[in-house]
SELORO-165016 format. One record per residue (C-alpha): residue number from 1; residue in one letter; chain; x, y, z. Coordinates in steps of 0.02 Angstrom, whole numbers, plus 50000, padded with zeros to 5 digits. Layout:
% residues N
num->NUM; residu->a; chaine->A; c1->X; c2->Y; c3->Z
...
END
This chain:
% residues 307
num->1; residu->x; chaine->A; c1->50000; c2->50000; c3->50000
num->2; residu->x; chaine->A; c1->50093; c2->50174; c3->49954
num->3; residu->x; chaine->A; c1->50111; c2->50292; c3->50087
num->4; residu->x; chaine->A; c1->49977; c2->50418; c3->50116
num->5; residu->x; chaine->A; c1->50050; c2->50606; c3->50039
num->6; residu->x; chaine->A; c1->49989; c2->50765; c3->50107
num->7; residu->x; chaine->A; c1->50068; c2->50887; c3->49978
num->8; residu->x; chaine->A; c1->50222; c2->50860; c3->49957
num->9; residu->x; chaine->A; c1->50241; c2->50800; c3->50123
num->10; residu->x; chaine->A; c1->50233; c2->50600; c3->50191
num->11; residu->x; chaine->A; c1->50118; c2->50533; c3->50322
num->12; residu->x; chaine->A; c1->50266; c2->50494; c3->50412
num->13; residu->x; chaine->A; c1->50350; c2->50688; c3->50419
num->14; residu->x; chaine->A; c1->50176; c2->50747; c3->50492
num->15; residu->x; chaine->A; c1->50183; c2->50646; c3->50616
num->16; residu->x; chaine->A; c1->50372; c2->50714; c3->50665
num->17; residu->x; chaine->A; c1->50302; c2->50870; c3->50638
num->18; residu->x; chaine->A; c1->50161; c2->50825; c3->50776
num->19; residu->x; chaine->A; c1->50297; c2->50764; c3->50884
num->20; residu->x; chaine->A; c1->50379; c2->50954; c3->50890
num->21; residu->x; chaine->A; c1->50388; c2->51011; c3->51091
num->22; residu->x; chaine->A; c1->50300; c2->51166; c3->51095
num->23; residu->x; chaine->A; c1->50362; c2->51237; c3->51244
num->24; residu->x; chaine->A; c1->50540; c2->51238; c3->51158
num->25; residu->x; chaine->A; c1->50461; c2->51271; c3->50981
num->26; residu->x; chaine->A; c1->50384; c2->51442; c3->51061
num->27; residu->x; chaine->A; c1->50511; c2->51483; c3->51176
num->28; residu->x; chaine->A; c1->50620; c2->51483; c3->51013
num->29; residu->x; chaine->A; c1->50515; c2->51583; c3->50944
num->30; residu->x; chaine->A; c1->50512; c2->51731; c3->51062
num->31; residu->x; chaine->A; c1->50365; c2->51680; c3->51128
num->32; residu->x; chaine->A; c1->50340; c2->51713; c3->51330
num->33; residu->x; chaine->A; c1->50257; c2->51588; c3->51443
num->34; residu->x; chaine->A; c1->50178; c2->51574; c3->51604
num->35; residu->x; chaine->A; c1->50205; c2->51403; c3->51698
num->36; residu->x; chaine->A; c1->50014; c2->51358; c3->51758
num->37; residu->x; chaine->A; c1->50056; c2->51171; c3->51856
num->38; residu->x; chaine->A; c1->50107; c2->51075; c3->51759
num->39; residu->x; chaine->A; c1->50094; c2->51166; c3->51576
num->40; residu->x; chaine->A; c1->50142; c2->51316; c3->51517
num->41; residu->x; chaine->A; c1->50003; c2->51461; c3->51483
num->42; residu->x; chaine->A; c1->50036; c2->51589; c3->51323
num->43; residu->x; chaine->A; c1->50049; c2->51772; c3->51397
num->44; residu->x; chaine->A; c1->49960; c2->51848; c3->51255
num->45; residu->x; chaine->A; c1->49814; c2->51694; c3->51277
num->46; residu->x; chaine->A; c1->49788; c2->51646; c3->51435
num->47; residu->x; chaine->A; c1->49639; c2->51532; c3->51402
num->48; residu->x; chaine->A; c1->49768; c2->51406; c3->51274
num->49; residu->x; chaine->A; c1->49902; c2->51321; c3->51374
num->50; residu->x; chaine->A; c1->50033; c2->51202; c3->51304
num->51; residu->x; chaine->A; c1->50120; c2->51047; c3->51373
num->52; residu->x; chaine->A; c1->50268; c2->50941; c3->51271
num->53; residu->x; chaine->A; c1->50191; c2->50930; c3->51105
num->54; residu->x; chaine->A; c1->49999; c2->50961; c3->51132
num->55; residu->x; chaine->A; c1->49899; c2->51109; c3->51159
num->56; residu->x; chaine->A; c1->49730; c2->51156; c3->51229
num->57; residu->x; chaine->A; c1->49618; c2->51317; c3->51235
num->58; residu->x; chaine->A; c1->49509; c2->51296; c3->51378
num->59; residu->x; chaine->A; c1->49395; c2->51434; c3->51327
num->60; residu->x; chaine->A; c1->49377; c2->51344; c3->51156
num->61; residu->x; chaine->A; c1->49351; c2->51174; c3->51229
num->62; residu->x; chaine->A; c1->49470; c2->51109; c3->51109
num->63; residu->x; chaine->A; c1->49637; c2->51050; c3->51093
num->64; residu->x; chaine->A; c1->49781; c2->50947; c3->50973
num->65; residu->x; chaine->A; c1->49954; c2->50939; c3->50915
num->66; residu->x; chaine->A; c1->50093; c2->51036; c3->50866
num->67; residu->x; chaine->A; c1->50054; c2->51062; c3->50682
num->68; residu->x; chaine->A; c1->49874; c2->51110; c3->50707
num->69; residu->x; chaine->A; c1->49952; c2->51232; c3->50855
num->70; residu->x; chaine->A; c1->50062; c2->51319; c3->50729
num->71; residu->x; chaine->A; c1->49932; c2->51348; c3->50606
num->72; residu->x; chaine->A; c1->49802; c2->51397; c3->50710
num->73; residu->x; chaine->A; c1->49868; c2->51511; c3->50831
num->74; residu->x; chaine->A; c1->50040; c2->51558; c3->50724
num->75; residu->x; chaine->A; c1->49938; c2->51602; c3->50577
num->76; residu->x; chaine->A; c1->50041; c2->51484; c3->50456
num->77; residu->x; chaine->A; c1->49989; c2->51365; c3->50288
num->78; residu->x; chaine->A; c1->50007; c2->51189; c3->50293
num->79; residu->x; chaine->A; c1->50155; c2->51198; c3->50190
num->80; residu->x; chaine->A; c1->50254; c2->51338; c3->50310
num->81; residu->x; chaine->A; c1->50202; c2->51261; c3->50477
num->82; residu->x; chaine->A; c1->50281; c2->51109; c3->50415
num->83; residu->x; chaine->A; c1->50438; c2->51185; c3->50379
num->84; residu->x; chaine->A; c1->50426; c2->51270; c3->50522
num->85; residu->x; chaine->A; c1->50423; c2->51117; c3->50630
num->86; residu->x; chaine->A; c1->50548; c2->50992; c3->50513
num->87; residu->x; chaine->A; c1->50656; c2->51110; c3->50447
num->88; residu->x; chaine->A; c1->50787; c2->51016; c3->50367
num->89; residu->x; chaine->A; c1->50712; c2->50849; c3->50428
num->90; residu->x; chaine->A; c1->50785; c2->50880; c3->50622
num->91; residu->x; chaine->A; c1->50650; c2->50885; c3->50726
num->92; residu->x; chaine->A; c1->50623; c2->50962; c3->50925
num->93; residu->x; chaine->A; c1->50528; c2->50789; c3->50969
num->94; residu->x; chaine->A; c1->50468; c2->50734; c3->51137
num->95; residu->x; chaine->A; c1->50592; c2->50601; c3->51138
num->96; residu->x; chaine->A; c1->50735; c2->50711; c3->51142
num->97; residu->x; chaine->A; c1->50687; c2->50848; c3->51223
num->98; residu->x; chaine->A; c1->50644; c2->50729; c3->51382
num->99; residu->x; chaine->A; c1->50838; c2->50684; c3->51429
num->100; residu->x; chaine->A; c1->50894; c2->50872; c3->51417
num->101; residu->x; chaine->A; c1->50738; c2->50944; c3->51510
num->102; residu->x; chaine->A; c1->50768; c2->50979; c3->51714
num->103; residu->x; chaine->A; c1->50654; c2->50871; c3->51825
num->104; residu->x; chaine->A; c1->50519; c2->50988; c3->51888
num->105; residu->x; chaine->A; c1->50549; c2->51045; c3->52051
num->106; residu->x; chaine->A; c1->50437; c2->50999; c3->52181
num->107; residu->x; chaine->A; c1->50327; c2->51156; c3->52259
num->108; residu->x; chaine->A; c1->50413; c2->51263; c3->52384
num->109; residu->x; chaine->A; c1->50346; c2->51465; c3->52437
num->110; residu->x; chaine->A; c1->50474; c2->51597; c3->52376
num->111; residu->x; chaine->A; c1->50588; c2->51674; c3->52544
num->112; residu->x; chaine->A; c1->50483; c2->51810; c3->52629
num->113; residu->x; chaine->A; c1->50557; c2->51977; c3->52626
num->114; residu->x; chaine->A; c1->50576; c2->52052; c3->52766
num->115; residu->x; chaine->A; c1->50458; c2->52190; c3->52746
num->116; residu->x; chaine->A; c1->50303; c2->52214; c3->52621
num->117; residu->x; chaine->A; c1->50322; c2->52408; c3->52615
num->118; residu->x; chaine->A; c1->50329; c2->52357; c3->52399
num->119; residu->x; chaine->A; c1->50184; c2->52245; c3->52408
num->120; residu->x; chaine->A; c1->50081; c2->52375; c3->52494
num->121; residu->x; chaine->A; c1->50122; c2->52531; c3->52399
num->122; residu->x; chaine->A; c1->50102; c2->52436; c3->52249
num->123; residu->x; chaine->A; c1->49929; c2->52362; c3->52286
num->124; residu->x; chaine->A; c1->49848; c2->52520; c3->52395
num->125; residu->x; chaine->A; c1->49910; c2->52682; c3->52272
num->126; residu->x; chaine->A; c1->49936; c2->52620; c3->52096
num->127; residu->x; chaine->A; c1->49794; c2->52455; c3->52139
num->128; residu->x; chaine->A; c1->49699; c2->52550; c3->52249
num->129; residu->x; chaine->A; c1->49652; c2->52402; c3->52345
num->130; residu->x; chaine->A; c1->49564; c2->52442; c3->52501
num->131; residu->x; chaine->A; c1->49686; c2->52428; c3->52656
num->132; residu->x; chaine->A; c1->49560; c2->52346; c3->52763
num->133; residu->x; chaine->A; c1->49553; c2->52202; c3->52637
num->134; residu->x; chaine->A; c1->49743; c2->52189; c3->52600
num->135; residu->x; chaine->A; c1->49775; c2->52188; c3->52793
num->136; residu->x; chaine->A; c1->49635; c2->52036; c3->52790
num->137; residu->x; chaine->A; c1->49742; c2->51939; c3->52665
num->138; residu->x; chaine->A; c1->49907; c2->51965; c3->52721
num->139; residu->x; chaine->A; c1->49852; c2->51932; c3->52915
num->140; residu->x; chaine->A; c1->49784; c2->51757; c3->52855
num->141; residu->x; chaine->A; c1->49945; c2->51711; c3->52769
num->142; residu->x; chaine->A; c1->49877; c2->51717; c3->52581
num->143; residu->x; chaine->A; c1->49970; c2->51875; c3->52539
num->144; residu->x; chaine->A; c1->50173; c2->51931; c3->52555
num->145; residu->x; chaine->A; c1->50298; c2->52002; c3->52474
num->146; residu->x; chaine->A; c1->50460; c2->51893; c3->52429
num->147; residu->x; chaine->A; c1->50646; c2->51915; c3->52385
num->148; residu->x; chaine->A; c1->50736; c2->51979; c3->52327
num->149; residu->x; chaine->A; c1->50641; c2->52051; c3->52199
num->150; residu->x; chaine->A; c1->50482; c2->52115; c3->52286
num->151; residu->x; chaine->A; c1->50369; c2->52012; c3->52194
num->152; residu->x; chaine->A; c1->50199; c2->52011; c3->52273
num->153; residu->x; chaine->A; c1->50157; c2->51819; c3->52306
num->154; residu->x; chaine->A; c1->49981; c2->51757; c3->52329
num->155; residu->x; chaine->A; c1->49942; c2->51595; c3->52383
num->156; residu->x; chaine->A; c1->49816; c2->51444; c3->52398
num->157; residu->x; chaine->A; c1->49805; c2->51344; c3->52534
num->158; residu->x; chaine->A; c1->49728; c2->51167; c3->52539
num->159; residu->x; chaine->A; c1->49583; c2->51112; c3->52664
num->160; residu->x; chaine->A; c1->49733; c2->51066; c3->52796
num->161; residu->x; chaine->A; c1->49793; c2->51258; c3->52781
num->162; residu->x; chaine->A; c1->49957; c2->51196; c3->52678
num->163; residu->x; chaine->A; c1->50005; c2->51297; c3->52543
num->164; residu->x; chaine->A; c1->50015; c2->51197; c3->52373
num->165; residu->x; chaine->A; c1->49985; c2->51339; c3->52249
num->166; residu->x; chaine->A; c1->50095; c2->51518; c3->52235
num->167; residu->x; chaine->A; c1->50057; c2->51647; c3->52102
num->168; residu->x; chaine->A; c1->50185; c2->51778; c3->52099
num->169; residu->x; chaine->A; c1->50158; c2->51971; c3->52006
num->170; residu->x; chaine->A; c1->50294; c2->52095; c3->51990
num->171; residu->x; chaine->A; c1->50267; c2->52263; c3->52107
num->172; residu->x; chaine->A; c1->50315; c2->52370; c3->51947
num->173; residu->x; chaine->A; c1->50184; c2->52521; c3->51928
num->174; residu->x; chaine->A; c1->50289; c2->52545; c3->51757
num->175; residu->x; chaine->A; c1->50330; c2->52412; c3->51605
num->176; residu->x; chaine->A; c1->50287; c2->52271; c3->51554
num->177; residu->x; chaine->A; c1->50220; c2->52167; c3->51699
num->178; residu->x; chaine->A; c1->50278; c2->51994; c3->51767
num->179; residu->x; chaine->A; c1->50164; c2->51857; c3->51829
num->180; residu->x; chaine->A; c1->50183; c2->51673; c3->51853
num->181; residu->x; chaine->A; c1->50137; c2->51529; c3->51949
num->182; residu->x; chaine->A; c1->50272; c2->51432; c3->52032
num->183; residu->x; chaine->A; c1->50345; c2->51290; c3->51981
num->184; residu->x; chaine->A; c1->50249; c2->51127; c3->52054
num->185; residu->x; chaine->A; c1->50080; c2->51216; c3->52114
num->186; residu->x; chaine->A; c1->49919; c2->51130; c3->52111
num->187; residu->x; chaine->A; c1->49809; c2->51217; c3->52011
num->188; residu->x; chaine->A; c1->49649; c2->51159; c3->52108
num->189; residu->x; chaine->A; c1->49708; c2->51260; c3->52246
num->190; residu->x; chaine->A; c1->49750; c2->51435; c3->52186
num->191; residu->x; chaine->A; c1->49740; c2->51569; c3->52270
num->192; residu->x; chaine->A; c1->49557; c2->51588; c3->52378
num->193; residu->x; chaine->A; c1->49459; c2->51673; c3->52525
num->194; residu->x; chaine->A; c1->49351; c2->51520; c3->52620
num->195; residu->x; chaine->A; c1->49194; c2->51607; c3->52680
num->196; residu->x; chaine->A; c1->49035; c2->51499; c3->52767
num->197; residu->x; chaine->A; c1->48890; c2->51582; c3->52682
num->198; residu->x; chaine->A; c1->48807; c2->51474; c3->52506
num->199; residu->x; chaine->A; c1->48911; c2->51617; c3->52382
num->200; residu->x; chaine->A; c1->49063; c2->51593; c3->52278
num->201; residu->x; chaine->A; c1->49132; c2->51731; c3->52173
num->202; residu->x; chaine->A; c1->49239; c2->51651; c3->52039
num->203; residu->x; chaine->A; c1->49394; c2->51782; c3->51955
num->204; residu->x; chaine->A; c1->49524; c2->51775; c3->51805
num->205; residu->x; chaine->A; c1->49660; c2->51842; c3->51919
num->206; residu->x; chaine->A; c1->49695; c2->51872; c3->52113
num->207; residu->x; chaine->A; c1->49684; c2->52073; c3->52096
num->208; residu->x; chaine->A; c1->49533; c2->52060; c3->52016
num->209; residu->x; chaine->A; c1->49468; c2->51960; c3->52146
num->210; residu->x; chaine->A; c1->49533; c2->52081; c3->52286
num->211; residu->x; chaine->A; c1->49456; c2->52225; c3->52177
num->212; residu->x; chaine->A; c1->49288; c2->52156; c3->52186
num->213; residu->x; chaine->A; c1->49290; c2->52153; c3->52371
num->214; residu->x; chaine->A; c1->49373; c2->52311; c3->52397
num->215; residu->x; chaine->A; c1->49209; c2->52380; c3->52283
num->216; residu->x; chaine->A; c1->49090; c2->52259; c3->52378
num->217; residu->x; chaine->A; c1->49137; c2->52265; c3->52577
num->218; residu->x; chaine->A; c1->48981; c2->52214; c3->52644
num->219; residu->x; chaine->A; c1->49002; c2->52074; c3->52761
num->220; residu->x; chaine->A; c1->49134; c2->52020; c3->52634
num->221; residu->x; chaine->A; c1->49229; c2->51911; c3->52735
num->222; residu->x; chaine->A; c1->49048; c2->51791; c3->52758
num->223; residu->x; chaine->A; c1->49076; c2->51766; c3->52559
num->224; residu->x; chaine->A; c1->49207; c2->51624; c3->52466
num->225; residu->x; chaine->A; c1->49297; c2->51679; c3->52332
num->226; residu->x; chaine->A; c1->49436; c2->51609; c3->52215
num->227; residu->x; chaine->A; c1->49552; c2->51653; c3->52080
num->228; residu->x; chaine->A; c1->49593; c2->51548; c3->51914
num->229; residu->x; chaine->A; c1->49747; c2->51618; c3->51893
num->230; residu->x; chaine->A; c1->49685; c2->51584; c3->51724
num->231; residu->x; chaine->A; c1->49517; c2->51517; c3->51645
num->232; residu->x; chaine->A; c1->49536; c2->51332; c3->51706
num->233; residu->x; chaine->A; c1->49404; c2->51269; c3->51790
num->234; residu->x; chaine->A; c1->49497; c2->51171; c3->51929
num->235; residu->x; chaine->A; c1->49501; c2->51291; c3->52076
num->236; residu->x; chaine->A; c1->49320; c2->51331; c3->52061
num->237; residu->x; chaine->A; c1->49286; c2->51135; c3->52076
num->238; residu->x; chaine->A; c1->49386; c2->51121; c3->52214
num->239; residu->x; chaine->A; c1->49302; c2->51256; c3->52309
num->240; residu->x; chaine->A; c1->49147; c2->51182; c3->52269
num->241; residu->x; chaine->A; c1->49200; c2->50984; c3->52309
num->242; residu->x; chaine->A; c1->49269; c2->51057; c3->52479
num->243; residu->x; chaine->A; c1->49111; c2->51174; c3->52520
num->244; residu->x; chaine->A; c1->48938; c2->51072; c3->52519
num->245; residu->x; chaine->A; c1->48856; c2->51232; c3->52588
num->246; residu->x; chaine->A; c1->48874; c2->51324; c3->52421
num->247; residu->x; chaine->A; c1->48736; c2->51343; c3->52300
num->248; residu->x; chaine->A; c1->48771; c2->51509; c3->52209
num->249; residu->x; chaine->A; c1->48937; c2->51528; c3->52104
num->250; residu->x; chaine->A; c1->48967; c2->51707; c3->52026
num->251; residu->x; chaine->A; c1->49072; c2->51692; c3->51874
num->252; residu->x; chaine->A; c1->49142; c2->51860; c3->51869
num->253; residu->x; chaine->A; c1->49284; c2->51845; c3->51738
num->254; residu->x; chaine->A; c1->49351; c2->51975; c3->51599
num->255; residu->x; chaine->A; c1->49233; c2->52087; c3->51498
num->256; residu->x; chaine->A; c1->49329; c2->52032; c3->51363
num->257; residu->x; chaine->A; c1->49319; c2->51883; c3->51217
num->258; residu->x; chaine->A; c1->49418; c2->51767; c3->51324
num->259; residu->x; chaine->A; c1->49310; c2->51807; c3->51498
num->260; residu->x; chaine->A; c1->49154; c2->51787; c3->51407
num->261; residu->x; chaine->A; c1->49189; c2->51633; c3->51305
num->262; residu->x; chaine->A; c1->49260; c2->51558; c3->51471
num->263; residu->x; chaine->A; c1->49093; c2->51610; c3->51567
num->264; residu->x; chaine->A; c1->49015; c2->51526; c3->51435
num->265; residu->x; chaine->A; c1->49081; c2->51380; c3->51465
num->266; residu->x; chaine->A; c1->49109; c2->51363; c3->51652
num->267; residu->x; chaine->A; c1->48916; c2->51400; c3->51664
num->268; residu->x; chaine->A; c1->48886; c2->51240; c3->51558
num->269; residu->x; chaine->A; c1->49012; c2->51144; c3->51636
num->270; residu->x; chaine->A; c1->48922; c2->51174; c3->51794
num->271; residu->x; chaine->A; c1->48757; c2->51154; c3->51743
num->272; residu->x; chaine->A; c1->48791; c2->50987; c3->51703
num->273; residu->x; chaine->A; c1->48875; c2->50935; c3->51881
num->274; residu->x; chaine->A; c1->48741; c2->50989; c3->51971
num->275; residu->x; chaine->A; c1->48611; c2->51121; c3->52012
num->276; residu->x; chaine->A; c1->48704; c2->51265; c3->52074
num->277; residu->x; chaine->A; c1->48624; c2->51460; c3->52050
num->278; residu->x; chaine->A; c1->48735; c2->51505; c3->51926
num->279; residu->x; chaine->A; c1->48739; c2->51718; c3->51857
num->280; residu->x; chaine->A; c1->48870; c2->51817; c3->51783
num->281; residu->x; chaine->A; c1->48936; c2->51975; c3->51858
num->282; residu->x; chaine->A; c1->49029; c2->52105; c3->51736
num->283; residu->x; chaine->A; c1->49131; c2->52212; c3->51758
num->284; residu->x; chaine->A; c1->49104; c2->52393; c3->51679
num->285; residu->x; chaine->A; c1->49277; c2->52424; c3->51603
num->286; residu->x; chaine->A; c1->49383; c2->52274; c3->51548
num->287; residu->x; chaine->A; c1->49431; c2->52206; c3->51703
num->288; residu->x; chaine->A; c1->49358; c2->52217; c3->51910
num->289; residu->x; chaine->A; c1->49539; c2->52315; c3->51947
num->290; residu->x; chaine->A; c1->49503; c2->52441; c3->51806
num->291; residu->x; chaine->A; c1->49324; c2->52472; c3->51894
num->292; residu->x; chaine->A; c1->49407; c2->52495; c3->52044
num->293; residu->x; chaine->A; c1->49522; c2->52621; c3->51995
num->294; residu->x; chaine->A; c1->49386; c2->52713; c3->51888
num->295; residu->x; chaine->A; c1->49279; c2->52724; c3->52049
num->296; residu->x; chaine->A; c1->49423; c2->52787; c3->52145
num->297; residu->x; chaine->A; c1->49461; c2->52941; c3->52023
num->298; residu->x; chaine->A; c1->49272; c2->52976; c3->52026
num->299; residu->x; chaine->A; c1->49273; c2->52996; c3->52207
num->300; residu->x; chaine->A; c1->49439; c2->53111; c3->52223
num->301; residu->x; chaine->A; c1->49339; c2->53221; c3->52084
num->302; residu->x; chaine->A; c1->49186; c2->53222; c3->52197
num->303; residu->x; chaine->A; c1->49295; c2->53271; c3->52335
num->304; residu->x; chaine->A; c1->49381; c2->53413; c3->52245
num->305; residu->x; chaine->A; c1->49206; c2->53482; c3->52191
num->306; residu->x; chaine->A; c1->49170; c2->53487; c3->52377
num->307; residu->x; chaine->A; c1->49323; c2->53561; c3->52439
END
């Protein structure tokens, strides 16, 4: 039987091709990354993530291989993703890439600085994060500042108050800004506020979710609420797994393409587990921070009309 052709190309060099590692393919390619667990998250689309030589978009719901990763989201032909990913016939594969790859370190919390005078100038004057709420955080061990580079660190702590999850954001009011989860964290337990009453309040990123509350104070701390770090679903499953009492989840992600398609599908996904209240809350602007800040200017402009 003669060897199925696509092109000018063999069965055989498609599958090679599908055997690229995308982590180095894109990381060669200028590409940055954002370790999520166990895969690796694109910075400019946090909803696809990316592990050896397969790829997923969780707000898509769907997923593949390296050469339908290329064209897709690299906006190449069939014929230029394949040289892309062969070349000259030498390919990135899986196989090799495994011996020269370091073993993933198991999860340990960044060193504490010593103070959090970054973290808090950061998060109260260019955040505007309410200090009551920040003080909350940091006093229950969820929030701190490492070094030495005065990231601020937010964790997620399991139901035995362990910490197995660490997302860390630069304090940098100016640039481009750095965020990352560290190595060896457990995605179901990102970063999260356990409350007793039957509401969750689900969030893209931990800022957003400490922007909500800093607009919404009312017997906050009664409330549960978790952030994705992301648009996986995990952490919100956990929450729910762990807290029978709940039976209202507030998806209040992005008003964006990638918040909406991934409301879209969280709502079915938990529609068909069981029969939580499910509503989505929106933000005004793009994201719960950018309200925030936009309702702090409007009050220093009230203020200055009164003085």
């Amino acid at each position: 039987m003669a060897e199925k052709k696509y092109g000018k190309y063999t069965e055989e060099q498609v599958r090679q091709a599908n055997l690229v590692d995308l982590e180095v393919l894109l990381e060669q390619q200028g590409e940055r990354l954002i370790r999520s667990g166990k895969e690796m998250r694109l910075e400019r689309n946090h909803s696809v993530t990316v592990r050896g030589n397969r790829w997923y978009d969780h707000a898509e719901e769907r997923g593949g291989y390296a050469l339908s990763f290329v064209r897709q989201y690299m906006n190449r032909s069939f014929d230029t993703a394949m040289q892309l990913l062969i070349g000259d016939g030498r390919v990135v594969s899986l196989s090799d890439m495994k011996q020269n790859k370091r073993e993933s370190k198991a999860f340990a919390l960044p060193e504490q600085n010593d103070s959090m005078r970054r973290l808090y100038a950061y998060l109260l004057s260019f955040r505007k994060i309410d200090k009551s709420v920040l003080n909350a955080f940091v006093q229950a061990k969820l929030i701190y500042e490492d070094k030495p580079y005065h990231n601020a660190v937010f964790i997620g702590r399991d139901e035995n108050n362990v910490a197995r999850h660490a997302h860390k954001r630069s304090t940098n009011s100016v640039g481009k800004a750095f965020r990352i989860n560290v190595e060896g964290s457990n995605p179901a337990y990102s970063f999260h506020w356990k409350g007793n009453s039957e509401k969750l309040y689900v969030f893209e990123a931990p800022i957003d979710l400490l922007s909500y509350i800093s607009l919404h104070q009312d017997n906050w701390k009664d409330h549960s609420y978790v952030s994705l770090c992301g648009v996986s679903e995990q952490a919100m499953l956990k929450q729910l797994e762990l807290q029978k009492q709940i039976s209202e989840v507030y998806l209040c992600l992005d008003n964006d393409v990638a918040g909406q398609a991934a409301t879209k599908r969280l709502t079915e996904r938990l529609r068909s587990l069981g029969d939580w209240k499910v509503e989505q809350l929106c933000p005004q602007y793009k994201d719960w921070n950018d309200d925030l800040k936009e309702s702090c200017s409007e009050q220093k402009g009230e203020m200055t009309l009164a003085i």
